[in-house]
C-alpha positions as CSV (number, residue, x, y, z in Angstrom):
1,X,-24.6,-24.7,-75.3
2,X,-28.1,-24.6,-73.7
3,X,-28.6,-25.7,-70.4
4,X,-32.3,-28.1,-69.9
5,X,-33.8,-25.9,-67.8
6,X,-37.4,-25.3,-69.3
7,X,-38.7,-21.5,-69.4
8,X,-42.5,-19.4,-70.3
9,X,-41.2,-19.3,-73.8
10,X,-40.0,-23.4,-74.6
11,X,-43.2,-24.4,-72.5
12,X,-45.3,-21.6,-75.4
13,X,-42.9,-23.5,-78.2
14,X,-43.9,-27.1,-76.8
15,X,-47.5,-26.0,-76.5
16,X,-48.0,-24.5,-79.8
17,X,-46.6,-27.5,-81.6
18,X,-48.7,-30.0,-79.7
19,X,-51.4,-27.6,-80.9
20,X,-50.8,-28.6,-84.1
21,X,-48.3,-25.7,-85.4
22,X,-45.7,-27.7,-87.7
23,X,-41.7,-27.2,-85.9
24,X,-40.8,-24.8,-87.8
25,X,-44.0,-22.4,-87.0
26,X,-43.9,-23.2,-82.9
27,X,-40.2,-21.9,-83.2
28,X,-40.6,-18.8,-84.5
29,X,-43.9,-17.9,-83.3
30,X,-42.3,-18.5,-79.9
31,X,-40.4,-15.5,-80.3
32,X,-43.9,-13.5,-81.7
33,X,-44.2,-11.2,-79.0
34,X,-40.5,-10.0,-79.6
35,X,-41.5,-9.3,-83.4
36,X,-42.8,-6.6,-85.7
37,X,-45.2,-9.2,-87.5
38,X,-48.1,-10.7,-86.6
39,X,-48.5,-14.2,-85.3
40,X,-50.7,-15.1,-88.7
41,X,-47.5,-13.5,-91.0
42,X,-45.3,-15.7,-88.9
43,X,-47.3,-18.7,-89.7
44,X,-47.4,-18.3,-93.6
45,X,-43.8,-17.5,-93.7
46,X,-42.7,-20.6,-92.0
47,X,-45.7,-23.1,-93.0
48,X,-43.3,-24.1,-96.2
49,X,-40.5,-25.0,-93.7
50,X,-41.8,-27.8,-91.4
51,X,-40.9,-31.7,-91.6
52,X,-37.8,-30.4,-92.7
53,X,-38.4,-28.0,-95.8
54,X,-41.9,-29.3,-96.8
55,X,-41.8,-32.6,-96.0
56,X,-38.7,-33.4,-97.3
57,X,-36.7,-34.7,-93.9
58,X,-33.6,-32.4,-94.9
59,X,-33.1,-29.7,-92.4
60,X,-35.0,-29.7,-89.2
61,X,-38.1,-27.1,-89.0
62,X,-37.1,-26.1,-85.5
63,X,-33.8,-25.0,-86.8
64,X,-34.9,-23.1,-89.9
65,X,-37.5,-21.8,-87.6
66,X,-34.7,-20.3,-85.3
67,X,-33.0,-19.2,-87.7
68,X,-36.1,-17.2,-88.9
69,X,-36.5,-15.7,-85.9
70,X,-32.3,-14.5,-85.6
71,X,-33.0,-13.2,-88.8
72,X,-35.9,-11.4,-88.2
73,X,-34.3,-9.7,-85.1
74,X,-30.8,-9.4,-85.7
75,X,-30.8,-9.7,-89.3
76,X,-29.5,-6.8,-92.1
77,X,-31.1,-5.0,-94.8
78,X,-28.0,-2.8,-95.7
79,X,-26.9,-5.0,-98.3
80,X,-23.6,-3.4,-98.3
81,X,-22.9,-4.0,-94.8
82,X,-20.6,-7.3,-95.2
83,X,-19.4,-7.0,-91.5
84,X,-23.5,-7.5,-90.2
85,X,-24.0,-10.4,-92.7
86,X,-20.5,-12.1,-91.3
87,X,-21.3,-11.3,-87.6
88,X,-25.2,-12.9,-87.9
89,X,-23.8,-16.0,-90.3
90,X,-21.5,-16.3,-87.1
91,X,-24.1,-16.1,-84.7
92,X,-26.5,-19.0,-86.8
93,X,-23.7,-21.3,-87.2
94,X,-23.3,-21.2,-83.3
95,X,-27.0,-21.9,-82.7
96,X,-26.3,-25.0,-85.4
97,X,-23.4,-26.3,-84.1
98,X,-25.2,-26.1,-80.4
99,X,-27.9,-28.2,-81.7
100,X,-25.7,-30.5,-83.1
101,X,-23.7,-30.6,-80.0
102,X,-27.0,-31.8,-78.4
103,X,-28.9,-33.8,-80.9
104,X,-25.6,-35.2,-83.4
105,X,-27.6,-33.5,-86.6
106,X,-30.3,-31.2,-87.8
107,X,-31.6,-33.6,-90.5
108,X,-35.0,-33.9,-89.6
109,X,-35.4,-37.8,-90.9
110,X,-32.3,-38.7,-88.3
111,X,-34.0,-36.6,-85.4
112,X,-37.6,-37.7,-85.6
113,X,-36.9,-41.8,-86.9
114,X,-33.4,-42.3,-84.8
115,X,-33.3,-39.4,-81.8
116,X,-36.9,-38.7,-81.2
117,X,-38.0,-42.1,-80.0
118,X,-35.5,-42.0,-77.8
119,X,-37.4,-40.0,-75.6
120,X,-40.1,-42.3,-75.2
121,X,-37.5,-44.3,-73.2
122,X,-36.0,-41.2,-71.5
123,X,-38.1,-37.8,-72.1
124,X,-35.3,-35.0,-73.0
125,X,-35.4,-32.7,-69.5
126,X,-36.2,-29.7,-71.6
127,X,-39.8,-31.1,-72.0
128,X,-42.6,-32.2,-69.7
129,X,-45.3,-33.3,-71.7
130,X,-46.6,-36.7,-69.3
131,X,-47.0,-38.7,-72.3
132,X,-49.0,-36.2,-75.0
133,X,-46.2,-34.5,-77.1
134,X,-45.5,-35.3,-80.0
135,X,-42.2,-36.8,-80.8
136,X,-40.3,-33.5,-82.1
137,X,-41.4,-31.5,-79.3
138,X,-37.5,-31.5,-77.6
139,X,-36.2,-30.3,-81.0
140,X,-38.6,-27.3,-80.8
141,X,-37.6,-26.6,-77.5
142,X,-33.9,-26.9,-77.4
143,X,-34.1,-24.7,-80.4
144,X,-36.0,-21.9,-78.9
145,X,-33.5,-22.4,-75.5
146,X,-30.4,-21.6,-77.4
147,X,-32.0,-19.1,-79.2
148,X,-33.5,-17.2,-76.0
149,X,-29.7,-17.3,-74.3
150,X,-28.3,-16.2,-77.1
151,X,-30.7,-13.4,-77.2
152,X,-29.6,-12.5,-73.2
């Protein structure tokens, strides 16, 4: 599980979604300068996949959006190669669980109507916004955390 400490690239996360990037799209384009796409590619991939898939509340964009980037780094494209497809669905499931372990789900209605407004209380330690983030700013970071360690 991720420590709190904040780093460059959850401070880049936190920023970008503040900015107006949806969860999903701060996420990934965290990880931009560790891809072989551009930051506008990035965007329109994962546009589709903020307020949890499109709107929807289901699966949190911050998680989809790490799980983007996984993909797009440690991902397969041998199709026959079962043993990299285990091995990454392994590796995701961690991430998931990880979040869970923090937040208790990755359904984006729970996180941003119950969780989130917890932190107006109590900001999460991961982010240190002094009063201008907006409210699913810890999900983006936490998820770009455990993805960076995982990366180490």
């Amino acid at each position: 599980m991720a420590d709190n400490i904040r780093t460059e690239r959850t401070d880049r996360a936190v920023v970008l979604f503040n900015s107006g990037y949806n969860c999903a799209q701060a996420t990934l384009c965290a990880f931009a300068d560790k891809l072989d796409i551009d930051e506008a590619q990035l965007l329109r991939i994962s546009s589709a996949f903020g307020g949890g898939m499109c709107g929807t509340k289901e699966t949190c964009g911050a998680v989809t959006g790490m799980l983007m980037a996984l993909g797009l780094m440690k991902g397969y494209d041998d199709l026959t190669d079962t043993a990299h497809k285990l091995r990454l669905y392994v590796e995701g499931r961690e991430l998931i669980d990880d979040f869970m372990a923090e937040f208790g789900t990755t359904t984006c209605g729970v996180l941003s109507c119950k969780v989130a407004p917890r932190f107006k209380l109590e900001p999460h330690p991961i982010v240190e916004c002094h009063g201008n983030c907006r409210a699913c700013s810890a999900f983006v970071a936490y998820a770009v955390k455990l993805l960076e360690e995982r990366l180490q």
